[in-house]
N, C-alpha and C positions, 0 to 999 in steps of 0.2 A: 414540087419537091416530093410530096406525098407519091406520088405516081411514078416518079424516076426511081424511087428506094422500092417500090415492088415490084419496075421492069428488070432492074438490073441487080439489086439489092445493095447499091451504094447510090451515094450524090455527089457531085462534083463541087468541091468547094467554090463560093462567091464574092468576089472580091467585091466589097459594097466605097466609095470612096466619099460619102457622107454618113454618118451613122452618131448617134450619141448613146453614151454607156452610162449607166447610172449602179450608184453601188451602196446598199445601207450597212449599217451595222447597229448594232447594239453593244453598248458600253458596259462593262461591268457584268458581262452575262457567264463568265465563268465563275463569279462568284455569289450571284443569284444562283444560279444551277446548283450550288452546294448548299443551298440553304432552303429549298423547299423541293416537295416532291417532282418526279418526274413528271407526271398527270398535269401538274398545275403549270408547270415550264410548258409543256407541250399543248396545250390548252391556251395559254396565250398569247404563244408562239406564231398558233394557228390562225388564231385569231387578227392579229395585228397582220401574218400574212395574206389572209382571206381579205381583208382591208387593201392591202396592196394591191390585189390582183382587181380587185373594182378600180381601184383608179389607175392602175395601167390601162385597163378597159379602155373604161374613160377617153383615154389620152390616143389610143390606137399606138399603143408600147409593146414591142415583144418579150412576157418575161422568159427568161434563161435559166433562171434554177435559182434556189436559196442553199445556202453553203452554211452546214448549219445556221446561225443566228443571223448570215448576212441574205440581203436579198439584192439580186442581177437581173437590170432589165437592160434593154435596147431599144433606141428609138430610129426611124430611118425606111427602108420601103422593103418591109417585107411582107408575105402573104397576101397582097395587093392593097396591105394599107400602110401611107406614108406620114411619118409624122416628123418634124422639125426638132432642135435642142429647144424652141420654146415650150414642144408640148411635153419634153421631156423633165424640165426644170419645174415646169406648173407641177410636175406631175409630184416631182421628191419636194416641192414646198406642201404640196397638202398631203402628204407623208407625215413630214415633220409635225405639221399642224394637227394631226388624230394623234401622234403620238405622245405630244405634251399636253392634249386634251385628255389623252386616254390616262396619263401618268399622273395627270393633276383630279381624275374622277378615285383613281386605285388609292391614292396618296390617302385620299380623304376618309376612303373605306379601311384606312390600314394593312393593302394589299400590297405586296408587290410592282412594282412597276420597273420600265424599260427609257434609258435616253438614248438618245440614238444621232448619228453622223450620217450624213449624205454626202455623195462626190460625184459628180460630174465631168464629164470631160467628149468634146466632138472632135472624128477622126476618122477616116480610115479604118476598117476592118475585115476579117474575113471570115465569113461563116458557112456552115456547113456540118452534114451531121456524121455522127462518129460512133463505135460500138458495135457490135456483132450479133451479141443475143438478145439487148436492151439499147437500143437507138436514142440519142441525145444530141438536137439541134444545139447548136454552141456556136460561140465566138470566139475570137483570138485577133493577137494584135498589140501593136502598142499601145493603141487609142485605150485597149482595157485595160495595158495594167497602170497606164497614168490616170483611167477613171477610179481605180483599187486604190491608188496613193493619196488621189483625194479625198477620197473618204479617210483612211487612216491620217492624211495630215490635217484634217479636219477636227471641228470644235463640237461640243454636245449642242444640239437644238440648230444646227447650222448647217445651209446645205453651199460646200466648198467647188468651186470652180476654176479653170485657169486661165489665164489671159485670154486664149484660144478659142476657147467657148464663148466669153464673157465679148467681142469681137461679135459672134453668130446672133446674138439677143443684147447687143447695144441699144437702150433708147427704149427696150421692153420692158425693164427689171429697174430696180435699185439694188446699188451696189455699195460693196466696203470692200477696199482695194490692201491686203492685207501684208505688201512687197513683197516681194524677191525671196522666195523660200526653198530650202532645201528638197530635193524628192529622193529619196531611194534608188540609187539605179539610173541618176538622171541629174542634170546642171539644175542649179537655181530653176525657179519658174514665177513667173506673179502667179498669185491668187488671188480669189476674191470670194467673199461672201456675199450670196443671193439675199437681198433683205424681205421684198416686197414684188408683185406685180405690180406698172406703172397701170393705172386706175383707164378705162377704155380701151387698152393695147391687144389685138387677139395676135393670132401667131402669123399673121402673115407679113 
């Protein structure tokens, strides 16, 4: 990809037709942001995103950009590394897990802290990168904006998924099947909450 953006100076969009999108957010961050400095918002910000970016690592995840307070990764075969929605799901349950680790150490010290929503969703997407002066690898698709609605119709400490997915990592995970839910822009859907990894299961 690198090498096609400085023969020609564009890339040609890719149509991937396995891919999983994951999406965080943090709850309640507009009103954290009013109530302590900028330094310390962006300082922990950083923090907890610097965290992310290791266990994307980890998982061989592509991240995509943090949009203010949220963060967008993708899992699926790109840059010659392939990863499944298992290693994508591992990846937003030990998300979750620093998160309420991290929230329960702040709590303590009378700090601030963050709770946070995870959404998942596997699909179809197409990526490709875009911008003229400032070049920015991205994705598009339905697959994202139904992994963006999972997280918004998602619970604090919980990472949200849909039938769909929940299909791709059957027999991997424990589940809580949460019925037939409204989405945005979209008919009912099940959902389910990720509870657990099943104890010996790897991704394959």
């Amino acid at each position: 990809m690198a090498e096609e953006l400085k023969k020609f100076g564009k890339v040609e969009p890719i149509s991937h037709e396995h891919a999983t999108v994951l999406f965080t957010d943090f709850k309640g961050f507009t009103e954290i942001s009013g109530s302590i400095t900028a330094k310390e918002l962006v300082a922990e910000i950083n923090h907890c995103f610097g965290v992310f970016d290791e266990i994307t690592t980890k998982y061989n995840i592509e991240k995509i950009k943090t949009i203010g307070d949220s963060y967008m990764a993708v899992g699926g075969k790109f840059s010659g590394n392939e990863c499944t929605p298992w290693h994508v799901v591992s990846a937003g349950l030990e998300m979750l897990d620093f998160i309420k680790k991290r929230k329960q150490e702040r709590d303590n010290e009378g700090k601030f802290s963050f709770d946070m929503r995870v959404g998942v969703h596997a699909g179809p997407i197409v990526s490709g990168v875009v911008g003229v002066k400032k070049f920015q690898f991205d994705i598009w698709g339905d697959t994202v904006n139904i992994a963006s609605r999972m997280q918004s119709n998602g619970e604090i400490d919980e990472l949200n998924i849909t039938g769909t997915t929940r299909d791709f990592i059957e027999g991997k995970f424990d589940f809580e099947f949460r019925g037939l839910l409204p989405v945005k822009g979209k008919k009912e859907m099940p959902m389910y909450f990720v509870k657990h990894k099943k104890s010996g299961v790897d991704s394959k």
